[in-house]
C-alpha angles and dihedrals in degrees: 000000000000116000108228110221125191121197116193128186131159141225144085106312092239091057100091105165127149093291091061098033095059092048093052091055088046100049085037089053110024108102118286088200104065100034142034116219133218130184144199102154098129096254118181109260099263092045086061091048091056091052088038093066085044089067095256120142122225125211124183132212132176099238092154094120129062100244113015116161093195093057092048088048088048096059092037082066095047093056091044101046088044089048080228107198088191138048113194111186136167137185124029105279098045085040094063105034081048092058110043085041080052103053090039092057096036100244113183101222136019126199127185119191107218119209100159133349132265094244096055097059126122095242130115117280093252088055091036087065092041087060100043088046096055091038086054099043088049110042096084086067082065117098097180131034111195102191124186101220144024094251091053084055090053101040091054083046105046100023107030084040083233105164102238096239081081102048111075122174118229109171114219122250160204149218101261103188096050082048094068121132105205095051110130091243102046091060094043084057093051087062094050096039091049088045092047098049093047098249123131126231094249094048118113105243121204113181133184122193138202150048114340098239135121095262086063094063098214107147087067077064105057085048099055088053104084085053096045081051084058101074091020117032097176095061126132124213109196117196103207113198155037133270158106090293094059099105091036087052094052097052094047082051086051084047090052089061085228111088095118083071088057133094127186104190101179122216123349133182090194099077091140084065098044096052093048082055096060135072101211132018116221121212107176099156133147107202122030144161104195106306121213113220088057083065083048105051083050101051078056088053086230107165099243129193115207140175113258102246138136109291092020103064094043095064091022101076091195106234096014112056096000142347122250132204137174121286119244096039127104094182099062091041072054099051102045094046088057095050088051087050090041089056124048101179097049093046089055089046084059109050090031084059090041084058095051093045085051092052096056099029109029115043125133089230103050083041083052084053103052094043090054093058102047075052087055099043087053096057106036091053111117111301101353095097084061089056095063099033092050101063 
């Protein structure tokens, strides 16, 4: 018998950041043959059609407001009326209206992908404690913990008191062979993305990706830029993203003298071939889970500086696949993006180590595979196969 397996996320549909992304390539790649998926993560319309023709079927719940008890009521019927076996969440909305829907509608087992914790959102402090309340009262309704990192292991264990027979790490990944740097198409990108955004072929290119918001760091960034300027004035900074912190980034960049060397580009799709049109990839964030296009911009052996933080120097080994510095601190980002311009050879060592790393640690379909088997451990735990097999 088929195990029915129901993966929920919240947000605005057009709102497709890692969460949602790594859910699409597991529900895309996980086997057909042995479950059947539903969704109701909030995809944007032509994401759902993709997994449509895959044989997934899409639900849909209103889980726009904070406490809705139609919406919890809604999905409690879906799960119900799909008989679903699993429950799959991430993120804090779709977490709690997931566990209290579950154990309305007697679902045997309950799994919450954790990113980053509650406490760490960017939300006010009273929100900050609803959040931390409701997570609190409802995680023992979770049966399985899949964490991306080995800080976020230790922080459910030692701080959320978890027992660690219910926290598994599953690092996030990628699709390494579309990630390849030396496909035809990628480096004919590099030439267009480079001519559409003003930037000639010679010119240093120092790019930084991702939601403009104050995990990201980027304003350190901005700040390293006029030292970086000093040993190579035709350098280009791109900003690559959308987010709350635009305007503020933009007048920190006015303040820096140097605007006219940034470039925010908003949001792009094409990050493959943003990331072929730069030299070095900055990563001068503050808070972070494991972000992905940190695995990207490795599978594309692009030499990266990064702030040494919690989920990036786990996967980020400094002065083999990547140098680190400290966060807050634009002279040393400075610093360690002049020495990778300043040395070819070791700014091709590096990336061409990050590939390999990415290779062995960081593929979809390792990431499938774990995943499958926290699924199967679950359910062949005592008792729990009878459950399935019984209905």
């Amino acid at each position: 018998m088929k195990v029915n397996i129901l993966y929920v996320m919240a947000g605005k549909p057009s709102d497709f950041g890692g969460g949602k992304r790594v859910f699409m390539q597991i529900i895309k790649n996980i086997n057909k043959n042995h479950y059947n998926i539903f969704s109701c993560c909030s995809f944007p319309k032509n994401r759902e059609e993709e997994l449509h023709k895959l044989g997934v079927t899409i639900r849909r719940v209103d889980m726009s407001r904070k406490m809705n008890l139609n919406s919890i009521l809604s999905l409690m019927r879906i799960m119900r009326n799909d008989n679903i076996h699993i429950v799959h969440s991430q993120g804090a909305l779709a977490d709690l209206f997931s566990r209290i829907s579950s154990a309305l509608a007697g679902v045997p087992f309950v799994i919450t992908s954790v990113a980053m914790l509650v406490e760490r959102y960017d939300v006010s402090k009273l929100k900050k404690m609803i959040y931390i309340g409701i997570d609190r009262l409802f995680e023992k309704t979770v049966d399985k913990f899949i964490v991306v990192s080995d800080a976020l292991n230790r922080a459910l264990i030692e701080r959320h008191n978890i027992s660690h027979h219910k926290v598994v790490k599953v690092y996030n990944g990628i699709e390494i062979d579309e990630y390849k740097p030396d496909l035809k198409e990628i480096k004919n990108k590099k030439l267009e993305v480079r001519r559409e955004l003003g930037i000639k072929n010679d010119m240093p290119v120092i790019g930084a990706i991702g939601r403009l918001v104050w995990q990201k760091g980027f304003e350190y960034l901005i700040e390293a830029v006029p030292e970086v300027l000093k040993k190579y004035p035709d350098a280009r900074f791109l900003i690559v993203g959308e987010g709350p912190l635009k305007d503020k980034l933009k007048l920190i960049s006015e303040r820096t003298n140097a605007a006219d060397r940034i470039v925010f580009t908003g949001f792009r799709s094409d990050v493959k071939e943003i990331l072929a049109s730069i030299d070095v990839l900055a990563m001068p964030s503050l808070l972070e889970g494991l972000p992905i296009v940190l695995l990207e911009a490795m599978a594309m052996a692009k030499p990266i500086v990064a702030t040494k933080i919690e989920g990036i120097s786990e996967v980020l080994v400094s002065d083999k696949t990547g140098l680190l510095v400290p966060a807050k601190n634009p002279i040393a980002l400075a610093g360690a993006i002049t020495e990778i311009l300043n040395d070819k050879t070791k700014a091709i060592l590096l990336g061409q180590n990050a590939r390999k790393m990415a290779e062995e640690y960081f593929s979809v379909k390792k990431m499938v595979e774990q995943t499958e088997l926290v699924y199967e451990k679950l359910l062949n735990e005592k008792n729990n196969a009878d459950i399935i097999n019984s209905e």
